[in-house]
C-alpha positions as CSV (number, residue, x, y, z in Angstrom):
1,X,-18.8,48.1,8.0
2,X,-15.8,46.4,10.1
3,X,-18.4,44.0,11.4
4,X,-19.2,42.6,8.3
5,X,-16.0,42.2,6.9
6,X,-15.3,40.4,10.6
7,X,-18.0,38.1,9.8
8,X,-16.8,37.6,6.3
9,X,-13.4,36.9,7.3
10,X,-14.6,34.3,10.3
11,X,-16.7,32.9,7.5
12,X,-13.6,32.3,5.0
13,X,-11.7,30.9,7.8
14,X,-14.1,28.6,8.6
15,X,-14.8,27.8,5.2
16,X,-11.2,27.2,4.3
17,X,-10.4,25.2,8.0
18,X,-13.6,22.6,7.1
19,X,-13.0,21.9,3.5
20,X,-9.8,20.1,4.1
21,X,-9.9,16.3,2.2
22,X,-8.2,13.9,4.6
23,X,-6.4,11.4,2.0
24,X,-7.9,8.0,1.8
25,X,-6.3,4.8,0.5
26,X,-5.7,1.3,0.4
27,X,-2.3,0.3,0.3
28,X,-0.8,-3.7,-0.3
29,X,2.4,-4.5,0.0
30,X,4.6,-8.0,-0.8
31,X,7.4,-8.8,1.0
32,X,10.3,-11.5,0.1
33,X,9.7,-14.8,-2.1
34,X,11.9,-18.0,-1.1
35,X,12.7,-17.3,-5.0
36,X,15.3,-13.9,-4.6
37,X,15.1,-13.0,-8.2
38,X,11.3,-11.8,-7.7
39,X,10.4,-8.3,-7.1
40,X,9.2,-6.8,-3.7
41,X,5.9,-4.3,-4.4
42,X,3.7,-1.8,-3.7
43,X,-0.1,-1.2,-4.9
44,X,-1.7,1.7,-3.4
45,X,-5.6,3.0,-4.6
46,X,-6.5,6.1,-3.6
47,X,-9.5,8.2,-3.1
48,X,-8.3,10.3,-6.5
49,X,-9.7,6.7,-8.1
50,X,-6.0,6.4,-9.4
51,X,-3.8,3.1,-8.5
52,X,-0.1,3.7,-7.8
53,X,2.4,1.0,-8.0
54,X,5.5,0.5,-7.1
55,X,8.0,-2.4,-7.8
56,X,11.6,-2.9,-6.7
57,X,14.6,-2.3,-9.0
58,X,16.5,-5.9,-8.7
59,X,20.7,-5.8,-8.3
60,X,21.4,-8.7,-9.7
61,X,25.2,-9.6,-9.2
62,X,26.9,-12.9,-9.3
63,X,29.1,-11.9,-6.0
64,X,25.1,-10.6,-4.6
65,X,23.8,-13.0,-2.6
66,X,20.8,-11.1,-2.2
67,X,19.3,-9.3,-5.3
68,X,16.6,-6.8,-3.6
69,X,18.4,-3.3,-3.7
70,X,15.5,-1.9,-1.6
71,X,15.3,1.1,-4.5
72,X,12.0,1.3,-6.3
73,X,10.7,2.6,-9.4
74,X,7.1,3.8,-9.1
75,X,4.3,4.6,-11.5
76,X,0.7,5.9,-11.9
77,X,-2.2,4.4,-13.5
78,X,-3.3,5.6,-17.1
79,X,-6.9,4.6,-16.2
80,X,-9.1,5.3,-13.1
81,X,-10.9,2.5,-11.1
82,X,-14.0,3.6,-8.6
83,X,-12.1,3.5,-4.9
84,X,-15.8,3.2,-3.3
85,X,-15.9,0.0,-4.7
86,X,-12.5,-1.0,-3.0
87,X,-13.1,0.8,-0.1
88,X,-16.2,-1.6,0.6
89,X,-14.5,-4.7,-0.3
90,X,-11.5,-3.9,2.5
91,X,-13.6,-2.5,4.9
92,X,-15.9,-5.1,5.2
93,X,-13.4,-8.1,5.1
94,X,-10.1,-6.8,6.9
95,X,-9.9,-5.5,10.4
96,X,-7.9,-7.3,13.5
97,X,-11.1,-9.2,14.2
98,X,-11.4,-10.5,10.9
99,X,-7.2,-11.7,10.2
100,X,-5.3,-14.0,12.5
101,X,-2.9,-12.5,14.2
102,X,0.6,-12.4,12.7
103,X,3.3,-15.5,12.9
104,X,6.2,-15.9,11.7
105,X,6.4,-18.9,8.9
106,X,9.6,-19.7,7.6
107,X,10.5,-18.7,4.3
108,X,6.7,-17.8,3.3
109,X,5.9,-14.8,1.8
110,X,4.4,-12.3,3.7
111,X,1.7,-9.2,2.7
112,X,0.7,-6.3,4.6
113,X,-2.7,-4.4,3.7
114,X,-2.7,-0.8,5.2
115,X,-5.7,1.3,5.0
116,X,-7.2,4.8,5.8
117,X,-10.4,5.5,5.8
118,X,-12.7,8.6,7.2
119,X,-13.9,6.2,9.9
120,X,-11.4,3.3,10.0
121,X,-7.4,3.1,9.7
122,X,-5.6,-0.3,10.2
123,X,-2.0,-2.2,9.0
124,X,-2.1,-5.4,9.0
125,X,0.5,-8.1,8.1
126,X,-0.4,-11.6,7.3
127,X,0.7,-14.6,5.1
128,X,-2.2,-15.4,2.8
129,X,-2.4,-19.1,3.6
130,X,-4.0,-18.1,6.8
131,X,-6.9,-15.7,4.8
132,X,-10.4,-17.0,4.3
133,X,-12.0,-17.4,0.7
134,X,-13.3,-14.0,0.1
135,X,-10.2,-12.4,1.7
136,X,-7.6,-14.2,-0.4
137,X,-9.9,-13.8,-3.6
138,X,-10.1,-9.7,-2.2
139,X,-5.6,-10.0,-2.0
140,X,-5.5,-11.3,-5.8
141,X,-7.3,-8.8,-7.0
142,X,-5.8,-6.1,-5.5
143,X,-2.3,-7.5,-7.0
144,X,-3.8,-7.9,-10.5
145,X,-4.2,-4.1,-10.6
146,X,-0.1,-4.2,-11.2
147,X,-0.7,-5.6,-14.7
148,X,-2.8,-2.3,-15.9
149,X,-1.3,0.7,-17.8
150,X,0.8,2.7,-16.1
151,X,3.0,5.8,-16.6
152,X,6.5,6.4,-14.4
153,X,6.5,8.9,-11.8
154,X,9.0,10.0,-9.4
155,X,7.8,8.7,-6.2
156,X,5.0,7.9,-3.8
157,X,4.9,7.0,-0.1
158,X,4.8,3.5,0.4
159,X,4.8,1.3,4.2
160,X,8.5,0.4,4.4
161,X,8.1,-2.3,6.7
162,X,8.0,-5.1,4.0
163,X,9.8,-2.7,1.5
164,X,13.3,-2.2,3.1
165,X,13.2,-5.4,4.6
166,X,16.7,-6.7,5.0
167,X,18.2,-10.5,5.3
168,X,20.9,-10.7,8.0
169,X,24.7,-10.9,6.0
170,X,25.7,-14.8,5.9
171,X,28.6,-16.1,7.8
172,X,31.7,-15.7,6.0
173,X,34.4,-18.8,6.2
């Protein structure tokens, strides 16, 4: 008797150890516009076929030089879209190999496309004026999903790296 229940318990243990969903996503973020009454964002799809979106609450001041408070509100889509069908699309088309390697261009606005996969995980930033056809066609349309229905949430995890980004303070005369 106390071998099966030892082999029922391995089992369970087992069972319970191997079942474990690693979370996959697609995540794009936008950085600063030359324009600083414009919203920073976030757009994340993930494997629950839900979009999540996030978009930065503006503090605009007349004695603020810089409007982006770095606070966000965030939201989750109504709808559901098919993350395979994104998942492809990303895979196939960004990966070190396939994006120039980051440079600095003056007062451009700059995108970062993060991604976990089961067999792939890469962050990448770029400025979309160095993307090829297919991958700047790919960036649009993972932007347009922050026009669909959405309902407020209190938060999700976003990269910070474009997020929280801060401009140095101007001299003062």
């Amino acid at each position: 008797m106390k071998s099966k229940f030892s082999i029922l318990f391995l089992f369970l243990i087992l069972l319970f150890s191997c079942s474990k969903d690693e979370i996959q996503y697609i995540e794009l973020t936008g950085g600063r516009e030359m324009d600083r009454s414009k919203e920073r964002f976030g757009i994340k799809i993930k494997s629950d076929n839900h979009i999540y979106f996030c978009k930065e609450i503006m503090d605009v001041k007349p004695d603020n030089y810089d409007h982006h408070s770095g606070k966000y509100s965030y939201y989750k889509s109504i709808s559901k879209v098919d993350f395979m069908e994104y998942q492809a699309l990303v895979f196939n088309n960004f990966s070190r190999d396939k994006v120039d390697a980051f440079s600095s261009i003056p007062d451009a606005k700059a995108y970062q496309i993060k991604f976990q996969f089961t067999n792939a995980q890469e962050k990448l930033t770029f400025y979309p004026e160095y993307l090829n056809e297919k991958q700047s066609f790919i960036i649009e349309m993972l932007e347009r999903l922050k026009y669909k229905k959405f309902k407020a949430i209190d938060s999700i995890e976003f990269s910070k790296d474009l997020l929280q980004e801060k401009l140095p303070e101007p001299p003062k005369f």
